[in-house]
Backbone bond lengths (Angstrom), bond angles and torsions (degrees), N, CA, C in turn:
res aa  C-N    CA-C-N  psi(-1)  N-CA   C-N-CA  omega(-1)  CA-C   N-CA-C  phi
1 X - - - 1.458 - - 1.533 111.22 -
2 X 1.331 114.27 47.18 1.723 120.11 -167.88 1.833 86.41 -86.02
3 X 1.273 125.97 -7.89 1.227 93.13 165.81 1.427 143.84 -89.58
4 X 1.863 103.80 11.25 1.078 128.08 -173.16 1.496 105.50 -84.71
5 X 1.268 156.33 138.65 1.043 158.14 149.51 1.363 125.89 -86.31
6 X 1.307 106.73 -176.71 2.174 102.79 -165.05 1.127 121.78 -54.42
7 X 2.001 104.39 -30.65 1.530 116.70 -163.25 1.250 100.72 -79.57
8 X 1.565 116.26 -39.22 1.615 101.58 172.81 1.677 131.53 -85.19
9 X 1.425 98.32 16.86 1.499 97.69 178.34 1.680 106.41 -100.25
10 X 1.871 87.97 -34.98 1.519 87.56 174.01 1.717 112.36 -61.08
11 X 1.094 122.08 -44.94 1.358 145.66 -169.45 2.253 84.87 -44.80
12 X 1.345 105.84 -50.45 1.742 111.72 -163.35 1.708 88.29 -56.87
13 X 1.199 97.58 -61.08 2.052 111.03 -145.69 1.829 87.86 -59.15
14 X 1.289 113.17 -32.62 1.314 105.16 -164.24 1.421 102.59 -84.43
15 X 1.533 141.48 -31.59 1.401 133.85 162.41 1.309 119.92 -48.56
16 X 1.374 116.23 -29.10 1.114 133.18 -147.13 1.882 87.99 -99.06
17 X 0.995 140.25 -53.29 1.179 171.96 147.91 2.384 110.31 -19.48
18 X 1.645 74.80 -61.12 1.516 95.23 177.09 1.695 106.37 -62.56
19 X 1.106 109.56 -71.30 1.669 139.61 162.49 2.146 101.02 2.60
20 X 1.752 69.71 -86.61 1.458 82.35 -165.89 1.650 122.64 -74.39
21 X 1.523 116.01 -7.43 1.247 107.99 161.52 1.688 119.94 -86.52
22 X 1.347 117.09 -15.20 1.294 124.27 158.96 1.627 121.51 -50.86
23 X 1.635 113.07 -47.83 0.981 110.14 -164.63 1.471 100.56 -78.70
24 X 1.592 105.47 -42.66 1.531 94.22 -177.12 1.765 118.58 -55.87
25 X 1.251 92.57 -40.23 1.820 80.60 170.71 1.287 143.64 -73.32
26 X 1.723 113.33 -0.85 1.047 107.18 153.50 1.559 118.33 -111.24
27 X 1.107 126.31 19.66 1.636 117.05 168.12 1.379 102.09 -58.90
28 X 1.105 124.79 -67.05 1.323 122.25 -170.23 2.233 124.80 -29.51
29 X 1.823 92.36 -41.95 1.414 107.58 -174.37 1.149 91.03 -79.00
30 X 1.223 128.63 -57.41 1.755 129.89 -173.76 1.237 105.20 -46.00
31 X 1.214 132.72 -58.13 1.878 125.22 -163.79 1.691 100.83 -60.93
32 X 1.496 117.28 -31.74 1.538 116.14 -171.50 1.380 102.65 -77.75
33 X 1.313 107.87 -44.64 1.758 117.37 -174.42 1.835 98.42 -47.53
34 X 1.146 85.97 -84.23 1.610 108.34 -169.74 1.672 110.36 -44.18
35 X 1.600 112.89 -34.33 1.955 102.14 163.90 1.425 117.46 -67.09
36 X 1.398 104.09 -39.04 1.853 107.73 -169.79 1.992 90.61 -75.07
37 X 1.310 124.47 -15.46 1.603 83.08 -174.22 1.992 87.31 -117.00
38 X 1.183 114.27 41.92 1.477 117.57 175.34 1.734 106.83 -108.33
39 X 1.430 102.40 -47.88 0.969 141.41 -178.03 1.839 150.41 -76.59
40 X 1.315 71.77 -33.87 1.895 88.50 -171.72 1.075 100.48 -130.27
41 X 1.647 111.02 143.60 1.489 118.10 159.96 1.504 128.18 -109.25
42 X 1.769 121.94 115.91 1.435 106.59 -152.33 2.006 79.02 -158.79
43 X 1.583 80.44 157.89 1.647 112.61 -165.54 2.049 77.94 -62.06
44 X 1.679 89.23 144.32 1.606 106.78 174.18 2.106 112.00 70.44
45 X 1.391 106.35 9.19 1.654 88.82 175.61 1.373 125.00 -60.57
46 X 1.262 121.74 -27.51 0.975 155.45 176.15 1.776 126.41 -45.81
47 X 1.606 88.08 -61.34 1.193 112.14 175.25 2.130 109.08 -81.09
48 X 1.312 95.04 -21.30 1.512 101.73 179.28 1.944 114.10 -83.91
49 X 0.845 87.20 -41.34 1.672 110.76 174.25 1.784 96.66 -67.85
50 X 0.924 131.89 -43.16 1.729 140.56 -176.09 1.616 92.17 -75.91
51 X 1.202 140.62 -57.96 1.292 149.64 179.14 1.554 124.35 -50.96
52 X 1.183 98.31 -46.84 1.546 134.66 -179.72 1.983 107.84 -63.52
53 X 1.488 114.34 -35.62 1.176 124.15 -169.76 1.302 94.50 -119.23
54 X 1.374 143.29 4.78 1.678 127.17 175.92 1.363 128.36 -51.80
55 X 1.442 78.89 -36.14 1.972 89.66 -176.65 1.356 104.05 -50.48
56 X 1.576 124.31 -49.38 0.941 116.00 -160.48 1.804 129.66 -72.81
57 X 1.518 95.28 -15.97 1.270 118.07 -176.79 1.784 103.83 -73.88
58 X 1.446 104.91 -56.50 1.575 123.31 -173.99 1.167 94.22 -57.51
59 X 1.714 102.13 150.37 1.229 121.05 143.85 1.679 132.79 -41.80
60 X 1.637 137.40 134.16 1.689 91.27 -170.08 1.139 89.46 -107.89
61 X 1.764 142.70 58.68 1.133 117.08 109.36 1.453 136.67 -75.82
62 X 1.428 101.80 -26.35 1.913 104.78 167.82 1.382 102.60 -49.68
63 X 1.355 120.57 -58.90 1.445 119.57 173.79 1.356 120.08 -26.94
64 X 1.604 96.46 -69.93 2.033 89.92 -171.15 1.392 95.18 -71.97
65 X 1.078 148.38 -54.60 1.458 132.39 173.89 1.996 120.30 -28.87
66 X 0.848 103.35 -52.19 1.618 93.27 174.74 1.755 110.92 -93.35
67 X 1.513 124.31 -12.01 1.773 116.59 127.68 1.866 115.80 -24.45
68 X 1.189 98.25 -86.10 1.595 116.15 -179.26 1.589 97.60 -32.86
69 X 1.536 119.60 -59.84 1.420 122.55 -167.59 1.650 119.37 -29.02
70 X 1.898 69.07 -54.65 1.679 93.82 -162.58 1.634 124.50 -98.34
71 X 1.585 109.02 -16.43 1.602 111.75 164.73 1.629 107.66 -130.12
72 X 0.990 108.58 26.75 1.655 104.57 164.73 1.866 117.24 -89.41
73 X 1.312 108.39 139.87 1.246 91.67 -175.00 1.348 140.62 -52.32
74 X 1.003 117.52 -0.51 1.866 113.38 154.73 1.644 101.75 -112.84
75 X 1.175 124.61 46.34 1.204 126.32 179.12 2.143 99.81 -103.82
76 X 1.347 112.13 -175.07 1.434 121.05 -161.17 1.781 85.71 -71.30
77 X 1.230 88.92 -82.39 1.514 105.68 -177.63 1.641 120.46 -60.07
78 X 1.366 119.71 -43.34 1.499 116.82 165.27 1.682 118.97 -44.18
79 X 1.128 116.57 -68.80 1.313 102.66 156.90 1.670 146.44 4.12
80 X 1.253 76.03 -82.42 1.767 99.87 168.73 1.346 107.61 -66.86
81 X 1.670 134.22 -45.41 1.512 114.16 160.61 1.547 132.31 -70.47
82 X 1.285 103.07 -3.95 1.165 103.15 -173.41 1.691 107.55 -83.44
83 X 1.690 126.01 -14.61 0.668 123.11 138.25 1.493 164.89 14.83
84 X 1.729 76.85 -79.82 1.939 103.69 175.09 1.214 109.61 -102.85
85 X 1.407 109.97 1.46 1.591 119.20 -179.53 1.515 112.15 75.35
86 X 1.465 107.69 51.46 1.293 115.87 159.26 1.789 116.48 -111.77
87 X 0.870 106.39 126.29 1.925 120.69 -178.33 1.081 112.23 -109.25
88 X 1.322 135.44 108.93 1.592 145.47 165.19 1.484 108.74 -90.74
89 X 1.730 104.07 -54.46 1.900 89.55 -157.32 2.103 92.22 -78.84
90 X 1.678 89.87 162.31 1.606 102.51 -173.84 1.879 116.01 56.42
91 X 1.352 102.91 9.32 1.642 111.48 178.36 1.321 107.76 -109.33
92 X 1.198 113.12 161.92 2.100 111.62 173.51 1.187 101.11 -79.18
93 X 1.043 123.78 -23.32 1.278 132.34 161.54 1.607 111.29 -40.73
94 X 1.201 121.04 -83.48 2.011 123.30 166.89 1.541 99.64 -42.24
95 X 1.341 116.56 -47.65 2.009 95.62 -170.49 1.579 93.47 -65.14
96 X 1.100 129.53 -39.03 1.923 113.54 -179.21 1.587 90.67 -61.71
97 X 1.020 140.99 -92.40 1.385 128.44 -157.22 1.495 132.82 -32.83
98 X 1.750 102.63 -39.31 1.507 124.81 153.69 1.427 106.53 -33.54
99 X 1.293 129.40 -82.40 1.181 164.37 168.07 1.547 105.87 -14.56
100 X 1.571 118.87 -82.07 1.130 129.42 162.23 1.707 128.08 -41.08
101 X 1.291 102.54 -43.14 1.729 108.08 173.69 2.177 107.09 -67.45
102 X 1.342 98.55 -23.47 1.726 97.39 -170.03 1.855 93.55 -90.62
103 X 1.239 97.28 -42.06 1.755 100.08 170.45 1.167 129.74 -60.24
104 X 1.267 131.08 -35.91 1.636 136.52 -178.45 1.156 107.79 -64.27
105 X 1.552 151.18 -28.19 1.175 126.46 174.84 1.441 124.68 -75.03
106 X 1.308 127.03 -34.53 1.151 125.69 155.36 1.588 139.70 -51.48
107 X 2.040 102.31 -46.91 1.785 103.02 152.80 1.488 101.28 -58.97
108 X 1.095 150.84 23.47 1.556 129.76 -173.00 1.958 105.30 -128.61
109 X 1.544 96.82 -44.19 1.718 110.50 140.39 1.540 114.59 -11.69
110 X 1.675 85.97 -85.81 1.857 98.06 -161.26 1.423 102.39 -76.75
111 X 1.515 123.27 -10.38 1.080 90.43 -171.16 1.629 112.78 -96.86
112 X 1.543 104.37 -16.58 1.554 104.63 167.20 1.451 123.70 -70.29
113 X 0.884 111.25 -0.38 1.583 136.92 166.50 1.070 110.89 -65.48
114 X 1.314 108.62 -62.87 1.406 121.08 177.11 1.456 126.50 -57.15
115 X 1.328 105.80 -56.11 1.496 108.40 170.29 2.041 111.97 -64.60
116 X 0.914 124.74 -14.37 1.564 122.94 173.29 1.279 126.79 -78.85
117 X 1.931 94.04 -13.84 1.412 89.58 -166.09 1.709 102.40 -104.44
118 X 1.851 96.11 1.89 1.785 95.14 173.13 1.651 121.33 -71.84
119 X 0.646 103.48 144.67 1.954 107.22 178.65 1.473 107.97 -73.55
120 X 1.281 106.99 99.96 1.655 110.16 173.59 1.927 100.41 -50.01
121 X 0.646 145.90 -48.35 1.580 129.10 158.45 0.722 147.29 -1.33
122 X 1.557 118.99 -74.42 1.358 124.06 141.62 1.700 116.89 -43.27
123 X 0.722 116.48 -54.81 1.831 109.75 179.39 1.591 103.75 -59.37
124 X 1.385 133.39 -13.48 1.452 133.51 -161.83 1.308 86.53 -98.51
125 X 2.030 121.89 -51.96 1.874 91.99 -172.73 1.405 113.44 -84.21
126 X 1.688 111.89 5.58 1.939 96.95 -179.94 1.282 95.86 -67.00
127 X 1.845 121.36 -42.86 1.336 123.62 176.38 1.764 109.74 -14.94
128 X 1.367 94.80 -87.24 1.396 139.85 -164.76 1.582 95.76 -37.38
129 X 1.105 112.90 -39.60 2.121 120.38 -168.78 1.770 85.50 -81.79
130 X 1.214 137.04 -16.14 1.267 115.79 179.34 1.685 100.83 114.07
131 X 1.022 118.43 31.16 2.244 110.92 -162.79 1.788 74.00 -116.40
132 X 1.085 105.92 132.25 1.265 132.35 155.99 1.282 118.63 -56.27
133 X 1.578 112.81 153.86 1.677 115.86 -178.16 1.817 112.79 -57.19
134 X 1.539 112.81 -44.61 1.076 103.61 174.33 1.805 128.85 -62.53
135 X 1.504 94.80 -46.03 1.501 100.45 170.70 1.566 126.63 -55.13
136 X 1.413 96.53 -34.48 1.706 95.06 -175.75 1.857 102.27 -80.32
137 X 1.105 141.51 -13.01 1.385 159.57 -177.19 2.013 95.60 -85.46
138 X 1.081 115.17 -48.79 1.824 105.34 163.83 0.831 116.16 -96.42
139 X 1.335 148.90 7.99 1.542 143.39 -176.90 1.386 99.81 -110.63
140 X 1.152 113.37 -59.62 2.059 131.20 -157.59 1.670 103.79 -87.80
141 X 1.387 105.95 -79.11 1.566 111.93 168.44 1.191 143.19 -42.26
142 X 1.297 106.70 -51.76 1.051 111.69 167.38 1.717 147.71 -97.55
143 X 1.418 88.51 12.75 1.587 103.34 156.02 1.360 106.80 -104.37
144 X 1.330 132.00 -25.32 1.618 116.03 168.86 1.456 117.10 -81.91
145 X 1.510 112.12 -6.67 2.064 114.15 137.35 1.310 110.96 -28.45
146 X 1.350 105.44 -88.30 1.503 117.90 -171.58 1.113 131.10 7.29
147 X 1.326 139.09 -80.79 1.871 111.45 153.76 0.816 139.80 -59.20
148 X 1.464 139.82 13.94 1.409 156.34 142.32 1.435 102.43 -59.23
149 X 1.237 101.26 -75.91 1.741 126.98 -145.18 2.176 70.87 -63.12
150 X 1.582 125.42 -89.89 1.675 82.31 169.12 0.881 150.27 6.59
151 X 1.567 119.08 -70.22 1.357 117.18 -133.44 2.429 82.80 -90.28
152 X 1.187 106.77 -3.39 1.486 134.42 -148.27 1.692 80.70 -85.88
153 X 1.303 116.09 -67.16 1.426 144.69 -120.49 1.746 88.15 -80.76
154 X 1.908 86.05 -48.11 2.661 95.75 -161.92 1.843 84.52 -72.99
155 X 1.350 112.79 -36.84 1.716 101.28 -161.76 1.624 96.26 -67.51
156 X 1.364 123.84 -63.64 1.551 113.15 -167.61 1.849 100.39 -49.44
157 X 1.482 139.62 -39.45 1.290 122.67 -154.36 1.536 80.92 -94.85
158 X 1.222 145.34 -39.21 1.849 119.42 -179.22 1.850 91.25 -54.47
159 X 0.984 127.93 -80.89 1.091 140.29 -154.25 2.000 93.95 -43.23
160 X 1.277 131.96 -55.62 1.520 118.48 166.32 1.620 115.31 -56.92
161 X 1.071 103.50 -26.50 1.611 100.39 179.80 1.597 120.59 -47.53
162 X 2.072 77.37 -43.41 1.866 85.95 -171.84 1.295 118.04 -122.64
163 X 1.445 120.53 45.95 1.116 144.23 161.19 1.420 123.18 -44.13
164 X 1.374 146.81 109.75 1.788 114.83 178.53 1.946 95.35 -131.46
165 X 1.478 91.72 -28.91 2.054 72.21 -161.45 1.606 118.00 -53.45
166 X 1.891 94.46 -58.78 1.401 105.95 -161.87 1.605 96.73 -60.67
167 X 1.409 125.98 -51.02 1.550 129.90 177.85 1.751 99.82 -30.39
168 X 1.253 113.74 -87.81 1.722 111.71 -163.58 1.372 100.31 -49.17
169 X 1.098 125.16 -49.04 1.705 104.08 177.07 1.607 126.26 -49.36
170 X 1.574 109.81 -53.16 1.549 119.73 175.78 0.933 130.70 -69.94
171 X 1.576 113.75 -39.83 1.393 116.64 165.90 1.639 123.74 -119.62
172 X 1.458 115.81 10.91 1.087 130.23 163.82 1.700 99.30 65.52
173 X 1.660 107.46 179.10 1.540 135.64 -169.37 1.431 90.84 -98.43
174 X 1.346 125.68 100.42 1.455 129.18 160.89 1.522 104.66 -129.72
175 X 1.410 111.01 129.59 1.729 108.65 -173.17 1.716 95.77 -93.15
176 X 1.497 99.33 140.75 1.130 117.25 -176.11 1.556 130.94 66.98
177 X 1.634 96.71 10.34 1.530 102.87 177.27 1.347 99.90 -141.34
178 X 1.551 141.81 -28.12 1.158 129.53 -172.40 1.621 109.81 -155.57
179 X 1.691 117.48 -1.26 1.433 130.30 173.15 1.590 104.47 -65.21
180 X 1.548 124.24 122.19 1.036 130.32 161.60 1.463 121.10 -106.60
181 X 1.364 134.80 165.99 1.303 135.62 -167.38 1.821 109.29 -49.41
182 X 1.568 112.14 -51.85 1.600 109.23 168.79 1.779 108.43 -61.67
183 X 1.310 117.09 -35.16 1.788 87.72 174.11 1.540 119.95 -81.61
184 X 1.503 109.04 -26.01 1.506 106.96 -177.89 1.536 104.12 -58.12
185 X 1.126 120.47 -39.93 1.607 119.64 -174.06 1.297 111.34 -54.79
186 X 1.629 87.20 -55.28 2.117 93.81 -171.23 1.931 94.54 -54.05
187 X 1.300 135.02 -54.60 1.153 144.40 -159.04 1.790 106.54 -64.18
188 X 1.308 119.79 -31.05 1.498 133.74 164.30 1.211 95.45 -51.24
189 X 1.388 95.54 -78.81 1.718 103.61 -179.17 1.643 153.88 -18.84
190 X 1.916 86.05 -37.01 1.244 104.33 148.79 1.416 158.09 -135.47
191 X 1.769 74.52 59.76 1.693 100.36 -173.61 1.702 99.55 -121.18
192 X 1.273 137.18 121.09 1.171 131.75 174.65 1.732 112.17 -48.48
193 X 1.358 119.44 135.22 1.455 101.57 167.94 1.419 95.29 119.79
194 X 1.481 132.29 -43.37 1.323 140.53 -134.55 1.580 104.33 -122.09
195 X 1.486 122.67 29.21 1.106 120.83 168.50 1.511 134.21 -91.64
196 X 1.813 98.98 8.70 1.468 102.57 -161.47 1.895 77.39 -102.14
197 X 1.323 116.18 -30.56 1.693 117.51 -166.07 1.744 92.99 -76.48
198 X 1.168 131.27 -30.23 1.370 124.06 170.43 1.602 113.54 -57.92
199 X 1.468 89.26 -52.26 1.920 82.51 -176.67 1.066 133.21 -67.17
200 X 1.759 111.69 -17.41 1.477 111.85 168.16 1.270 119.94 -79.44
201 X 1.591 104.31 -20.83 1.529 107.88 169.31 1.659 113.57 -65.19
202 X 0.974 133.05 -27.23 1.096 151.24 -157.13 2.005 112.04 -80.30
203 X 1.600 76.29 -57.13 1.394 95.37 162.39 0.980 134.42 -52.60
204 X 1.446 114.44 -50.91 1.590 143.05 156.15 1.078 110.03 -20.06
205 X 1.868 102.74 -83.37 1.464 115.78 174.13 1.723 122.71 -43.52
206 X 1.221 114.68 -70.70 1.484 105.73 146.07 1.743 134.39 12.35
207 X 1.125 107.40 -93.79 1.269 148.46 168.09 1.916 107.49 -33.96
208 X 1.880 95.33 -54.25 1.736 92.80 -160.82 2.089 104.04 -84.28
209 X 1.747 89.96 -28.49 1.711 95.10 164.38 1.426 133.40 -53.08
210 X 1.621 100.82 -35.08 1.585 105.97 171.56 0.983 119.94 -75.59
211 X 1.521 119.02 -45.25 1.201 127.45 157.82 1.454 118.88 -26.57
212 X 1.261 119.51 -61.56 1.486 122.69 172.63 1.227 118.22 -47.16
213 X 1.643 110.02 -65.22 1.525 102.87 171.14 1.222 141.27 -57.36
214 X 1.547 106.20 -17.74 1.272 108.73 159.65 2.036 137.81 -72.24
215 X 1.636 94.72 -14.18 1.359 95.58 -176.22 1.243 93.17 -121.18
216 X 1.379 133.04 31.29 1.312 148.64 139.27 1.374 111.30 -68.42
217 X 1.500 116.72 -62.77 1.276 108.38 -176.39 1.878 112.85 -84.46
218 X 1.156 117.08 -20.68 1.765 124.80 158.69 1.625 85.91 -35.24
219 X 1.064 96.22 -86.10 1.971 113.85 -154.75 1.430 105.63 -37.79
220 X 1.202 125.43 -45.00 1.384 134.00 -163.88 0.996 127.90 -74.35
221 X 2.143 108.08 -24.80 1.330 120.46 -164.50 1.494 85.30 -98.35
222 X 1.322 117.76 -26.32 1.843 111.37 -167.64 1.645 80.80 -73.73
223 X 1.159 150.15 -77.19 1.310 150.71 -141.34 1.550 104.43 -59.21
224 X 1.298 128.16 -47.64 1.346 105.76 156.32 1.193 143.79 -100.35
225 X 1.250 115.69 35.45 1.808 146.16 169.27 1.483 94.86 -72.01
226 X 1.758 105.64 -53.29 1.498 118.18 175.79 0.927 127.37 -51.00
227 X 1.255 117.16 -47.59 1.720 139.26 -163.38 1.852 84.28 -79.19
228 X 1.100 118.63 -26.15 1.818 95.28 -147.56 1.291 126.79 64.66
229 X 1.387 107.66 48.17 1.732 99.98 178.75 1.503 95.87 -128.64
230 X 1.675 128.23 -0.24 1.498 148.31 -176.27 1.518 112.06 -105.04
């Protein structure tokens, strides 16, 4: 791949980079999201569950456009981080958030999936032995997550991997600071000459998605081999 150069390698490490700190930061919101609307019945689920999946509906330039709105520095909330000297919009910083806001509905998918398909039962006799709401929620629940919360984890980071609208809008095409594999391509793209460095990018991209889905479903089938539910 000597026809790839620095900008597009940086362009890899940094998707790659972007990706996975996205996903990790929203597992945490996703497992809460996805129990309270598996689980609970409360004024607005409805409207949260509708909220929760917009991204996917929207365009993701509306997306990174009301990003920008709302954490760009004259934005509501940008502002106020900009503060403490935190920078999202035009930072890799905003393409992870980009990233994460287009990703969460899908970790939120599998993961309510996940929690529906546990047997309130088992969580009723840990009750019953005396295990507290929180304890029976890390002991019981949330290991019969586990191929969900997986299968949750490869889809949100393929899905940040290959992020491009809301990203170039929020955090724009900057090489070596905020270019990811979908903008380096589009940016190949429109340079005469540069269609052989697109296709390996392409390939790339290609290549690291299957990859995902493939040790998505590896991971998932070992996790309930464990469980005994395979």
């Amino acid at each position: 791949m000597d026809v790839l150069g620095p900008n597009e390698w940086q362009a890899v490490w940094l998707s790659l980079k972007v990706a996975t700190w996205a996903t990790a930061a929203t597992l945490p919101l996703g497992i809460g999201v996805a129990f309270a609307l598996a689980r609970w019945q409360f004024p607005g689920k409805a409207v949260l569950n509708a909220l929760v999946h917009l991204p996917l509906v929207l365009p993701p330039v509306v997306t990174g456009y009301l990003l920008l709105l709302t954490f760009g520095r004259q934005g509501v909330i940008g502002q106020f981080l900009h503060e403490f000297g935190i920078v999202l919009a035009f930072h890799w910083t905003g393409a992870a958030l980009a990233a994460a806001v287009m990703a969460f509905p899908l970790m939120v998918r599998a993961l309510r999936m996940a929690v529906e398909a546990v047997d309130p039962k088992l969580e009723q006799a840990a009750h019953t032995l005396g295990a507290s709401p929180i304890w029976v929620f890390f002991t019981v629940t949330l290991p019969l997550m586990l191929p969900g919360i997986l299968t949750g984890l490869i889809l949100a980071f393929a899905k940040a991997l290959g992020e491009f609208g809301a990203t170039i809008t929020f955090a724009a095409n900057i090489p070596g600071q905020t270019q990811t594999i979908p903008t380096a391509i589009y940016a190949a793209l429109q340079v005469p000459g540069q269609e052989a460095a697109a296709t390996w990018l392409v390939i790339l991209s290609i290549t690291l998605a299957l990859s995902a889905l493939l040790v998505s479903e590896l991971l998932a089938r070992q996790a309930r081999r464990r469980l005994g539910t395979a």
